[in-house]
N, C-alpha and C positions, 0 to 999 in steps of 0.2 A: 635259451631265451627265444619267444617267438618273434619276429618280425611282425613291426603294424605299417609294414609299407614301405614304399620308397622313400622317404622324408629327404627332402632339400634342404638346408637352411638358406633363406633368403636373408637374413640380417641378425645378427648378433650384437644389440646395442650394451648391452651389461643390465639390464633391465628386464628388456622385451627379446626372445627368440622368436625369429618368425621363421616357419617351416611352410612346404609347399610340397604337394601330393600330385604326380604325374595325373593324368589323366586314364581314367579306368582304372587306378592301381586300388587295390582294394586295401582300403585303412580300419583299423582296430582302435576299440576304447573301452574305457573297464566296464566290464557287463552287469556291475549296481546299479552303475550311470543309465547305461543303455535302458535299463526295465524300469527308473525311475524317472528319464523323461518319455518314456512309451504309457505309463501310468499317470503320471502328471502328478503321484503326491508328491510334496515340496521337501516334507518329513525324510522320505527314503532318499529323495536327490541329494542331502545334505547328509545323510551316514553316507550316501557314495560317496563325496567330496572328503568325508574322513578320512574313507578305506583308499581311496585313491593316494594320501598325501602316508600313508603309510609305506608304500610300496608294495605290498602285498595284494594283489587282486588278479582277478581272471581276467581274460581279454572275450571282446566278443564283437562280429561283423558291425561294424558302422551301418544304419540303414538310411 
């Protein structure tokens, strides 16, 4: 499995995880996402949101 980074947890309510990213570490996200908010159609951001909750996807540079 690749690594997306240093990830901290800063708070674990049973709810909400909140995680925190050193500085300069370089963080990963699934790369439907990435080319669907670089594009702006709304259509493809929401199959990424699919492909995401599957578990199945690529990773790709956070920009």
């Amino acid at each position: 499995m690749e690594r997306t980074g240093p990830a901290r947890v800063v708070a674990d309510t049973g709810e909400v995880l909140v995680t925190a990213y050193a500085v300069r570490a370089e963080a990963m996200w699934p790369a439907l996402y990435a080319k669907a908010r670089a594009g702006g159609d709304r259509s493809v951001r929401t199959e990424a949101f699919d492909t995401t909750a599957t578990g199945e996807w690529q990773r790709a540079p956070r920009s």
